[in-house]
MIFILUM-133059 format. One record per residue (C-alpha): x, y, z. Coordinates in steps of 0.05 Angstrom, whole numbers, padded with zeros to 5 digits, always signed. Example, Ala and Ser with C-alpha at 12.3 -4.5 7.8 and 13.67 -1.06 7.14 Angstrom:
<kolmars>
+00246-00090+00156;+00273-00021+00143;
</kolmars>
This chain:
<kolmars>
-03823+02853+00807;-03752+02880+00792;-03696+02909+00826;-03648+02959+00795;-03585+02975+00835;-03552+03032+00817;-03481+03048+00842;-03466+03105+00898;-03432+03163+00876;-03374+03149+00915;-03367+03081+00878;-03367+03120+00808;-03322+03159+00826;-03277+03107+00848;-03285+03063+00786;-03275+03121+00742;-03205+03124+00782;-03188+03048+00761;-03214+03064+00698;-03167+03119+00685;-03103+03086+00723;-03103+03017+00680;-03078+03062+00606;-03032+03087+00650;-03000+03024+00681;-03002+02988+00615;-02955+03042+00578;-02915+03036+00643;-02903+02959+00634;-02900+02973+00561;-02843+03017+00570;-02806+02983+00625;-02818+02919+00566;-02782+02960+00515;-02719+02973+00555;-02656+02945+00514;-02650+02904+00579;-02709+02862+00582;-02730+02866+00509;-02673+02841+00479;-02663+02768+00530;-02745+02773+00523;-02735+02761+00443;-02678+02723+00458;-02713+02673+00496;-02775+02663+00452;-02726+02656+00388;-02690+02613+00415;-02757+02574+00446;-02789+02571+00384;-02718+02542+00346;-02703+02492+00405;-02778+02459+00396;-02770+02455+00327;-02702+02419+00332;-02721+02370+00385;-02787+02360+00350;-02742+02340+00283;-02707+02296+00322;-02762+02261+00362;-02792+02248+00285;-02730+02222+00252;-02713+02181+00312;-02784+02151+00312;-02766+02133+00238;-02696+02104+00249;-02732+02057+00312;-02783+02034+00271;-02744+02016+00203;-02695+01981+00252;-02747+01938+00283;-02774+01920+00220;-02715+01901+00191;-02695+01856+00253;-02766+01827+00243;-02759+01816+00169;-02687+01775+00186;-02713+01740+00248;-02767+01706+00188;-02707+01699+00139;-02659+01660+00186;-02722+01619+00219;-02735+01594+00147;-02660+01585+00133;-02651+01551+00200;-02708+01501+00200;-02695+01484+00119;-02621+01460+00142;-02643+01430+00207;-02705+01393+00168;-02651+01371+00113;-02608+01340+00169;-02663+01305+00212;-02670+01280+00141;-02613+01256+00137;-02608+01221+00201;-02674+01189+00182;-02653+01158+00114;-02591+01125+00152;-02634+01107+00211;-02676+01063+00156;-02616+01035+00119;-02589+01014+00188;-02656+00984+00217;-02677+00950+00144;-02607+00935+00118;-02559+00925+00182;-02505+00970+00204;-02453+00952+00153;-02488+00973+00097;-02513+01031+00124;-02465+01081+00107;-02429+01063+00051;-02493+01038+00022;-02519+01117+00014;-02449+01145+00012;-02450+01106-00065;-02516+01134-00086;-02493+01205-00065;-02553+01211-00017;-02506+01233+00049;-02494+01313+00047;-02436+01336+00031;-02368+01313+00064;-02333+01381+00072;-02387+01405+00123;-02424+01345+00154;-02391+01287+00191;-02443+01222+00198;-02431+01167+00255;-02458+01110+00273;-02444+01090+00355;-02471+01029+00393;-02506+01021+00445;-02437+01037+00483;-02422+01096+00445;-02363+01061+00409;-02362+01088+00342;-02374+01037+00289;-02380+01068+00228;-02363+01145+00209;-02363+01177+00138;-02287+01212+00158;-02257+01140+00190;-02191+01173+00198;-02213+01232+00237;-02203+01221+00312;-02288+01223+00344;-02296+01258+00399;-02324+01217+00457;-02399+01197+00457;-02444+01237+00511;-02466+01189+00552;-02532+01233+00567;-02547+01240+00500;-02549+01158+00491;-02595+01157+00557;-02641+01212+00528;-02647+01171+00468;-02664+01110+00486;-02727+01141+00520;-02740+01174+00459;-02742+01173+00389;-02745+01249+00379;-02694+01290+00346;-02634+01298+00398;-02592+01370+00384;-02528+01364+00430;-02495+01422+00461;-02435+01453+00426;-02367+01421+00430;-02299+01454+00416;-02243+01425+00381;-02186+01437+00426;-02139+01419+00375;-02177+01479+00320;-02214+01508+00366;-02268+01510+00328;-02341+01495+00352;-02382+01433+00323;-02454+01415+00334;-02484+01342+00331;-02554+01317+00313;-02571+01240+00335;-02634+01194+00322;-02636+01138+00351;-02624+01059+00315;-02669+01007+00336;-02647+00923+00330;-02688+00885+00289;-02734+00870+00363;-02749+00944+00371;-02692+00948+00422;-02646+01001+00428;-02580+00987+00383;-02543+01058+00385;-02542+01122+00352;-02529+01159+00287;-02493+01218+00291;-02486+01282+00247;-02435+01338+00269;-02435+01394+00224;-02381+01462+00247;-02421+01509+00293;-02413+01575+00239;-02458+01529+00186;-02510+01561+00220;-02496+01634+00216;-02463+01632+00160;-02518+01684+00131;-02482+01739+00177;-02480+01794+00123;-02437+01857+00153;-02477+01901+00111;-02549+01879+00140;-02522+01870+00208;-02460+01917+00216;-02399+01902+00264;-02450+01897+00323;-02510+01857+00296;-02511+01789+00324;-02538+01719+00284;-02549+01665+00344;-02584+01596+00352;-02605+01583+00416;-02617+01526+00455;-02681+01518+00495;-02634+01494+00557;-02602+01559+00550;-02543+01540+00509;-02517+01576+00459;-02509+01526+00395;-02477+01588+00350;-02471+01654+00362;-02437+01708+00317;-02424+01784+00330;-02387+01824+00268;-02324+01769+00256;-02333+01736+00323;-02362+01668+00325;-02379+01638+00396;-02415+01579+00430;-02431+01549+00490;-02448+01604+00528;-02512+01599+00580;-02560+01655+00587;-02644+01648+00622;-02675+01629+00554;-02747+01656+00581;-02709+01726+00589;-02679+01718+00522;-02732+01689+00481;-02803+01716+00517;-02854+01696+00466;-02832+01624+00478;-02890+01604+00520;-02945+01635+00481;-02921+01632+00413;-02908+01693+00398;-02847+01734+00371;-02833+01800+00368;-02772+01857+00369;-02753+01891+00429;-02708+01940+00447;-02665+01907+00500;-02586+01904+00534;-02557+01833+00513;-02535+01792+00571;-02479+01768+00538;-02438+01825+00514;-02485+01884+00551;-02496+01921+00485;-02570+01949+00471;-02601+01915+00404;-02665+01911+00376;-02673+01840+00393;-02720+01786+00346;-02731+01717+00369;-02775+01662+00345;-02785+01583+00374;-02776+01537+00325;-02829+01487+00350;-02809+01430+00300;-02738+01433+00343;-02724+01450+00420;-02685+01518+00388;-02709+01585+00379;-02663+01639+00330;-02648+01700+00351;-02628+01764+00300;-02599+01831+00342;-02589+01890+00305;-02540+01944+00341;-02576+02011+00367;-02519+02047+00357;-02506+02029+00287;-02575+02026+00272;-02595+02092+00294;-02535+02128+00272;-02561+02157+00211;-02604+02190+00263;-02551+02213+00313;-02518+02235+00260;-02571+02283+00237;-02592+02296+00298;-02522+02327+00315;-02525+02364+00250;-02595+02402+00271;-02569+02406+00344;-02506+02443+00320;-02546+02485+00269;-02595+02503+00329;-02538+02513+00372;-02499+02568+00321;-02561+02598+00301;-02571+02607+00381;-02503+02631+00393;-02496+02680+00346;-02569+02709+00373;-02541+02712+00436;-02477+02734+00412;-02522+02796+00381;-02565+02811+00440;-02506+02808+00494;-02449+02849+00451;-02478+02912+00483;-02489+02892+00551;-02433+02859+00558;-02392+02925+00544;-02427+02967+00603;-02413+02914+00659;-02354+02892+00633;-02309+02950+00669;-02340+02945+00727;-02337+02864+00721;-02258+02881+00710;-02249+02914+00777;-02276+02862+00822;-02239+02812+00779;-02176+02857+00806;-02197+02865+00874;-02206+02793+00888;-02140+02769+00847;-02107+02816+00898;-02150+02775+00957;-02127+02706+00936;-02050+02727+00918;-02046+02753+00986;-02079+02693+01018;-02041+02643+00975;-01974+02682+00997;-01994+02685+01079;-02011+02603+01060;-01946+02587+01026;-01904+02618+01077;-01929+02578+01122;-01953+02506+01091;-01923+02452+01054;-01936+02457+00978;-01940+02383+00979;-01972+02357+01031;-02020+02422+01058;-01992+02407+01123;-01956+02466+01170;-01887+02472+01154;-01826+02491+01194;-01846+02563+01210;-01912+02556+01225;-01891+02498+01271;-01842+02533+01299;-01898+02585+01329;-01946+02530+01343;-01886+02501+01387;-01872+02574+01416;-01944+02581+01442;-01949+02508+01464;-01891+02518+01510;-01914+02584+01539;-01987+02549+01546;-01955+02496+01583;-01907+02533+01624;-01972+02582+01651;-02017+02515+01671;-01970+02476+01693;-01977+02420+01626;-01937+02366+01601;-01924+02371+01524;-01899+02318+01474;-01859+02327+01396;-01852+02270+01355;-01798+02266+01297;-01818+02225+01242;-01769+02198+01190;-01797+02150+01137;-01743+02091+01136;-01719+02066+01061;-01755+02130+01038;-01697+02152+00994;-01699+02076+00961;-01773+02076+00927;-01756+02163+00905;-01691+02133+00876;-01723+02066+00842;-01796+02091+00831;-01787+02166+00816;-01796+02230+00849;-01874+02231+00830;-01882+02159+00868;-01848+02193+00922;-01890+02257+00922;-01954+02208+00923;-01921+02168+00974;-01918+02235+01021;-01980+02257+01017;-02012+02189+01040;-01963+02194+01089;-01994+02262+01114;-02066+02231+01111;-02050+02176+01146;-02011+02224+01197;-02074+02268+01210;-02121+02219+01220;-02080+02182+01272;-02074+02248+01325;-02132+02289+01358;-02162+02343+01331;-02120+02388+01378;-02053+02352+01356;-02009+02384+01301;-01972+02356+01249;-01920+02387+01201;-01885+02371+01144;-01809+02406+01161;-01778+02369+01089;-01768+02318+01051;-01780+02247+01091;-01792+02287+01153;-01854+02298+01196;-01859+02326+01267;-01927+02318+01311;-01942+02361+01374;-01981+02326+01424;-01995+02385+01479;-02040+02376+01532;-02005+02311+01556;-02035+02285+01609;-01987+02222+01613;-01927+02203+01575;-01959+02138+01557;-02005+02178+01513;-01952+02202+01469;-01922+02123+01472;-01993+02104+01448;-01996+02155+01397;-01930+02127+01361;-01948+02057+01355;-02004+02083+01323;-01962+02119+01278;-01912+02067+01267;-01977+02006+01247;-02017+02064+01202;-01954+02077+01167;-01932+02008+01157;-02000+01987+01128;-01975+01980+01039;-01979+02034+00996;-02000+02029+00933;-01954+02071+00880;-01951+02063+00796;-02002+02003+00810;-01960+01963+00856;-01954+01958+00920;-01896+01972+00969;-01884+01983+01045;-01841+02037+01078;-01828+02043+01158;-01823+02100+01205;-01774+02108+01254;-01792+02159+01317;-01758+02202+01372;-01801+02234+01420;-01780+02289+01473;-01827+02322+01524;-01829+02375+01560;-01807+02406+01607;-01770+02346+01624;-01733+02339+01557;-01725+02416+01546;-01755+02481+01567;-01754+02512+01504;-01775+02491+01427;-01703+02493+01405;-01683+02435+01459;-01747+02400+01453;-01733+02396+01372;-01657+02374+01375;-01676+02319+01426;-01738+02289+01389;-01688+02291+01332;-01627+02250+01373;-01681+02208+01398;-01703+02187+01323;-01633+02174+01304;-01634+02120+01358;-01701+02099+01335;-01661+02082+01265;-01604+02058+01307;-01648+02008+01337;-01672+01974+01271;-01721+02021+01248;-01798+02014+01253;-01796+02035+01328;-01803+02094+01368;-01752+02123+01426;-01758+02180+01487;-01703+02214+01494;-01650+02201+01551;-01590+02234+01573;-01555+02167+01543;-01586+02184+01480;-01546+02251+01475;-01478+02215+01492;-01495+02170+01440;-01496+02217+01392;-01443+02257+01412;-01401+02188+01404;-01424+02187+01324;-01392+02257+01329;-01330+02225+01347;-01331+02182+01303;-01348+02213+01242;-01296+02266+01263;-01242+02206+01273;-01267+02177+01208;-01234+02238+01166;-01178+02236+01188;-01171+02152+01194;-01135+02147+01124;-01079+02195+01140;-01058+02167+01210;-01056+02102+01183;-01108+02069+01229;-01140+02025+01184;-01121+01952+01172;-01134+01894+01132;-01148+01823+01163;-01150+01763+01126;-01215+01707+01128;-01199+01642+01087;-01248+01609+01045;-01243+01530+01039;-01265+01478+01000;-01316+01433+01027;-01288+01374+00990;-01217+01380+01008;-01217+01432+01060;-01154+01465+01014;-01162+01540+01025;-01184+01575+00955;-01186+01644+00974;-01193+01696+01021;-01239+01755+01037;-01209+01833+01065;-01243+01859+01118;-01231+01923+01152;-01211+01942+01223;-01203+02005+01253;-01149+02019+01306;-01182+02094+01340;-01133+02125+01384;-01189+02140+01437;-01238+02087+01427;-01199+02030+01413;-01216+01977+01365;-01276+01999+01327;-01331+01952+01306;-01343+01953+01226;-01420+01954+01241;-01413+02014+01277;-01366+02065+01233;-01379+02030+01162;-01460+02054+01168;-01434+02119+01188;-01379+02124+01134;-01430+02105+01082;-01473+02162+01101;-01424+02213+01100;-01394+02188+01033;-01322+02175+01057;-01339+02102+01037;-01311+02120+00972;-01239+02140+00987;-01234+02087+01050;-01264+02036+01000;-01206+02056+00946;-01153+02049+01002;-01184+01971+01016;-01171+01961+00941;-01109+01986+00945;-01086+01949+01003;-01112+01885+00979;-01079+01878+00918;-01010+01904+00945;-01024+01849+00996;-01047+01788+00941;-00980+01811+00895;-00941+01813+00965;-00960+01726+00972;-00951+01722+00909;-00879+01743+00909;-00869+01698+00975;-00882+01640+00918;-00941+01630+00952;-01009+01599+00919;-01045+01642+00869;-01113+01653+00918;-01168+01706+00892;-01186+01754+00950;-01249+01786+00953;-01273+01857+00972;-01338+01888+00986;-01369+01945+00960;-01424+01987+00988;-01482+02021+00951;-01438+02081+00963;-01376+02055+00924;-01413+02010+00869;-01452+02085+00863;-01388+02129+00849;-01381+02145+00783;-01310+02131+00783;-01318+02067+00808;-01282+02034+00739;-01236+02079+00721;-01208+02072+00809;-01215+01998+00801;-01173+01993+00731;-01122+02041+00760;-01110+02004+00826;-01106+01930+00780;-01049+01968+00735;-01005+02003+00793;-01011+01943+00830;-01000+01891+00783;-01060+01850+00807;-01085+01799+00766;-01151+01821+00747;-01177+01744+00742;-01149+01740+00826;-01204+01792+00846;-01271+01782+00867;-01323+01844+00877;-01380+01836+00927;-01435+01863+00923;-01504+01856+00966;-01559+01825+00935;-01607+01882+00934;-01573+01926+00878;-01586+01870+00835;-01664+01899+00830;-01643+01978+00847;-01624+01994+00781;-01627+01933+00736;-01599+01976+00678;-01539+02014+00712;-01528+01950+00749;-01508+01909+00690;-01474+01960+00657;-01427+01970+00701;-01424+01885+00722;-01413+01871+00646;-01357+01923+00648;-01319+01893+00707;-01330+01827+00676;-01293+01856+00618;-01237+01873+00657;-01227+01795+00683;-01248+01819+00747;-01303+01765+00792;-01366+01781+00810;-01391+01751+00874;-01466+01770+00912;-01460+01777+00988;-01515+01753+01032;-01556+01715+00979;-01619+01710+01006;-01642+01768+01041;-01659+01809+00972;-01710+01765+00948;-01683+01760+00871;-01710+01709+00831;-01666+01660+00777;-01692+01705+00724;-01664+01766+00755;-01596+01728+00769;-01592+01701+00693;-01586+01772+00675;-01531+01795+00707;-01452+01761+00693;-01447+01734+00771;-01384+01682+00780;-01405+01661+00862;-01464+01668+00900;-01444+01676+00988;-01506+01647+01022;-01525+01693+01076;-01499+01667+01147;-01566+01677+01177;-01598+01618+01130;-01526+01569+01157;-01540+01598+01228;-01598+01555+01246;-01581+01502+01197;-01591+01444+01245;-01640+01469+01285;-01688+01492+01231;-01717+01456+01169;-01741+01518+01134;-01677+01546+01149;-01643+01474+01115;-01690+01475+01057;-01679+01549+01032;-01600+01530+01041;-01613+01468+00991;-01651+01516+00937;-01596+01573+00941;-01546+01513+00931;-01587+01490+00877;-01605+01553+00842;-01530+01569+00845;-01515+01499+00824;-01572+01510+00751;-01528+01568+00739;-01464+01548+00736;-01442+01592+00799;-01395+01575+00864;-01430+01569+00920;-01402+01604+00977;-01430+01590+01055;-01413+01651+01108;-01413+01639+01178;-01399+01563+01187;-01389+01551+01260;-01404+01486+01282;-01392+01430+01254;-01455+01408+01238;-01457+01462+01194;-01405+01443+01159;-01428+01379+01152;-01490+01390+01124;-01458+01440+01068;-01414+01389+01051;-01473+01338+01046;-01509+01381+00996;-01452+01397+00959;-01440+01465+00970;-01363+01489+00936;-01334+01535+00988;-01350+01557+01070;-01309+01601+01114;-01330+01620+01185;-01305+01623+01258;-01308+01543+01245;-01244+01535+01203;-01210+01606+01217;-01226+01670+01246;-01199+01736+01210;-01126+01751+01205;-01069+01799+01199;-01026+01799+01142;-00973+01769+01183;-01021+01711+01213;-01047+01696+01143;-00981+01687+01111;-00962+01645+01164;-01022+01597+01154;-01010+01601+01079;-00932+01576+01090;-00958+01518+01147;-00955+01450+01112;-01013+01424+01073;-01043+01358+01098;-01057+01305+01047;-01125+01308+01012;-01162+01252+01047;-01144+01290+01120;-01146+01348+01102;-01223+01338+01096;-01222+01312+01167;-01191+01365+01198;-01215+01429+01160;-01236+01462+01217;-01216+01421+01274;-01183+01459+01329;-01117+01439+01319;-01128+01477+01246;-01158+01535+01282;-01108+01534+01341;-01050+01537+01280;-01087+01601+01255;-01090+01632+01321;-01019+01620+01338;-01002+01655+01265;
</kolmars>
């Protein structure tokens, strides 16, 4: 029986709907399809689909080709260098055979020269033949002159538990350096014993001397390799190598079973990618090994496969090119205004972050600070708080900018700033107010120890090495902190007094950090004074010149003298040199007070001279200031003409460390004074770390050994043995060596014992006036052999004193 259902007249109805709707929804999509919009990229991207496959499908095939022709042709030379190898290595075991019968049937006298006259031993040029005993003593060689490198005492060992074929590993020729291989059989006596070995060395590139550039490019590689690993010969382009150890099962895998092959593998010597054949030679514990260069093999294919890539790219440019010239025209206004509106975002963000960053660093700088500081205070002063600033000055900053150049420096800052940030809290500040300067603000103190601990922090991140142009260097920092509100209620108070406070951080030797004290302040109203005093020093006459002798160590004669200045103040008294010269140097007035020493000096020397006195050469020192000025020369030369000074009775010091500042500028203007007759002395030797080469540069006449190396001279033997090589370097160079600071007379005794040419010091006479030192010039000499004994016994130095 069958059923028929029929559909409800609702449910025609309803499919006659759907039936109706579907036209209309496909012309719909068809439509919306044929917008420029979506038709165009639609084309667009099935063009460019369909050109794409085809390319990469080109590629894939003629890469495919390129692999296979490659393999094929490492496979046909793996079968043409196995043949060439084993046809040499079977005509040398020959060889080493026919001798090894000669020897055991004939005797070992015979042996060579026996087949040498019937022309059966291969040719001289290449092979070497050598007969050793049983000691490895060579007793017969076909090149008797040559000098035989020693026997292997392994190989001897090996051989007399076998009578197999022994292939040594590769030796070089250290005299050539070339690379030579020996074969050895072993020699039997005439009772079966073992008598020796003969030997046949043949040069390592024998055997790949088929290397043909053309089959095997600059990057093919020809190798025989050992079965221990070793490399017997090995050549890559024009490169020829041996020796070398590498996993021979990784290198040669068909070993074990027999089989070779060529795969596609990185090299483990050099790391480049070859199509690798190998082959055992089973006759011989070697295998061969051809390598054919991916790169060069497949770049026929690279080539071509650039050429279709850049075909398929043009071709897909220019379609795009096509279907985007119209679009690109309708959003490209509206693309323009957003363009403007967010150029006009970022300029005005940049400007609010310029005026108130560093350019350098990205740190705050002084303005933003400056408001940071404001609403610190006035946090602090509503709860009740402590707050801390830190100045931070980067010591012998100026140094590396000057020697390394400003981009060092630049480099140098930044790292600074890193270092900086990750030493403070997240709720710390640091800015960058210029140059070598940083300032910190610690608020929410708690305790001042905080701020304490936060500075040695500092001072150890920032004295870890740097590492600028490739080298590596060190720089210091040097601190002043002030807190409030017992150091200020106010940011302008709290800044000045971190700032006095680092100036006695500097004061103190640098690489430290200081709170500021009510002492502080007075200090640093007393540099005031001083550097107010110091202008005006010159025209009131205040300065003077006393005298220090130099003496010979042999016969305690005096040779010379050094000036050194004193300054009479009118309200601080006698002023120390350490404390107004560092001050002077800094402000520059170095240069005229320096000129006025010069000056003096020589008036002084012409003023002895005159007397009838000896003709003694007086030294001077120069700063980095003066040896700096430009018109350092043309001061010096003036003062040596209006004077009448003897150019060849003045000595110029200089500290060791400008030797290495400015090597070029240095000797330039060295060489110059040199020309003028003028001495050249180094003061301190020592402490600047310069090396003989660096000294054999420069035209230096005496070398003054630092008085902190004679300080400790009996009491320390490092001390005593850096004292015996500055005497010595001086000595290899042909310069006087000067001693500062002798005091004791051990001292002097032990410079005298090491030869050392001249000493002056507190020991033999303390500085003196004009008037003192012209009186000890006019006392009466001792002979020689006393005056030895009593250089700087206190009867000499009471006689100074009372001058």
């Amino acid at each position: 029986m069958t059923v028929t259902l029929r559909p409800s007249f609702d449910d025609t109805i309803r499919m006659a709907a759907r039936q109706k709707r579907a036209p209309t929804v496909f012309r719909a999509a068809l439509t919306r399809f044929s917008e420029p919009q979506i038709l165009f990229p639609t084309l667009t991207l099935l063009v460019l689909g369909v050109t794409w496959g085809a390319t990469v499908n080109l590629i894939n095939v003629e890469r495919a080709s390129a692999e296979s022709a490659a393999a094929a042709a490492s496979q046909d030379l793996v079968n043409t260098y196995q043949a060439h190898v084993v046809r040499a290595l079977r005509e040398i075991d020959q060889s080493l055979k026919l001798v090894k019968y000669v020897y055991e049937t004939k005797g070992p006298g015979a042996a060579l020269e026996d087949l040498k006259a019937r022309s059966l031993l291969p040719p001289q040029m290449l092979f070497v033949i050598r007969i050793v005993n049983g000691n490895g003593a060579i007793v017969a060689s076909t090149r008797p002159a040559e000098v035989a490198p020693a026997s292997d005492g392994g190989m001897l060992s090996a051989l007399r538990a076998s009578d197999t074929l022994w292939v040594d590993q590769p030796r070089k020729d250290l005299a050539s350096q070339e690379w030579t291989l020996q074969f050895a059989r072993r020699l039997n006596a005439a009772d079966g014993t073992f008598a020796g070995a003969v030997l046949l060395g043949v040069d390592a590139s024998y055997f790949v001397s088929g290397y043909d550039a053309a089959q095997f490019g600059k990057q093919g590689t020809l190798a025989l390799l050992g079965t221990d690993g070793v490399f017997r010969a090995r050549r890559t382009g024009d490169d020829l190598s041996a020796g070398d150890v590498v996993k021979y099962a990784s290198v040669v895998p068909g070993a074990d079973t027999g089989e070779s092959g060529v795969s596609l593998k990185r090299s483990s010597w050099d790391g480049i990618r070859r199509y690798i054949g190998t082959q055992q030679l089973f006759e011989f514990p070697l295998a061969v090994i051809v390598g054919l260069s991916e790169e060069e093999q497949l770049a026929a294919a690279y080539r071509n496969a650039q050429v279709y890539r850049w075909r398929a790219a043009i071709g897909s440019g220019l379609l795009v090119l096509l279907t985007t010239l119209l679009g690109r025209m309708s959003w490209q206004l509206a693309r323009a205004r957003v363009r403007e509106s967010e150029a006009k975002l970022k300029h005005a963000q940049r400007v609010e972050y310029l005026a108130y960053h560093d350019g350098l660093t990205a740190l705050p700088n002084r303005s933003l600070f400056n408001k940071l500081l404001s609403q610190a205070v006035s946090q602090a002063q509503r709860h009740q708080r402590q707050l801390a600033i830190a100045f931070i000055d980067l010591d012998r900053f100026k140094q590396i900018n000057d020697t390394l150049g400003h981009e060092a420096g630049d480099e140098l800052l930044k790292e600074v700033a890193r270092r900086l940030k990750a030493c403070l809290r997240d709720s710390d500040t640091v800015a960058r107010l210029g140059g070598d300067e940083f300032v910190v603000l610690l608020p929410e103190l708690g305790e001042e120890k905080y701020a304490a601990t936060v500075a040695e922090k500092i001072i150890t991140t920032i004295a870890k090495p740097f590492i600028l142009i490739g080298q590596e260097f060190r720089v210091t920092a040097s601190i002043g902190i002030s807190t409030y509100p017992a150091d200020g209620l106010d940011e302008q108070t709290l800044t000045k007094n971190a700032d006095i406070a680092m100036y006695q951080a500097k004061e103190e030797g640098k690489n430290n950090f200081q709170f500021y004290s009510e002492k502080l302040n007075a200090n640093s109203l007393e540099r005031l004074t001083l550097e107010s005093g110091l202008r005006h020093a010159l025209e009131r006459n205040e300065f003077e010149l006393h005298y220090q002798a130099k003496r010979d160590t042999a016969t305690g004669e005096i040779t010379g003298m050094e000036a050194l200045l004193r300054w009479q103040h009118p309200d601080l008294g006698v002023v120390a040199p350490m404390q107004f010269i560092p001050v002077a140097e800094e402000t520059g007035l170095i240069v005229p007070i320096g000129k006025w020493v010069l000056q003096t000096a020589c008036l002084q020397n012409v003023a002895w001279q005159k007397l009838g006195l000896p003709r003694l050469s007086i030294a001077v020192n120069l700063t980095a200031r003066q040896f700096s000025d430009d018109r350092l020369l043309e001061d010096i030369t003036s003062i040596l003409n209006s004077t009448g000074m003897d150019a060849s009775l003045l000595e110029v010091e200089i500290h060791e460390s400008l030797l290495i500042r400015d090597i070029a500028k240095t000797l330039r203007i060295l060489t110059a004074l040199k020309a003028m007759g003028v001495k050249i002395a180094i003061d301190d030797f020592g402490t600047g770390y310069s090396s003989l080469s660096t000294l054999q540069q420069f035209p230096l006449d005496t070398i003054k050994i630092d008085r902190a190396f004679v300080r400790h001279l009996a009491a320390r033997s490092d001390n005593s043995t850096l004292t015996e090589a500055i005497i010595a370097m001086g000595k290899s160079l042909s310069l006087t060596v000067v001693a500062q600071g002798v005091e004791t007379k051990e001292q002097a005794d032990f410079l005298r014992e090491h030869a050392c040419d001249e000493f002056q010091g507190f020991y033999f006479n303390k500085p003196l006036s004009a008037l003192q030192f012209t009186a000890l010039l006019q006392a009466p000499k001792p002979d020689s052999a006393s005056a030895v004994a009593q250089a700087g016994s206190p009867a000499l130095e009471d006689t100074a004193d009372q001058a």
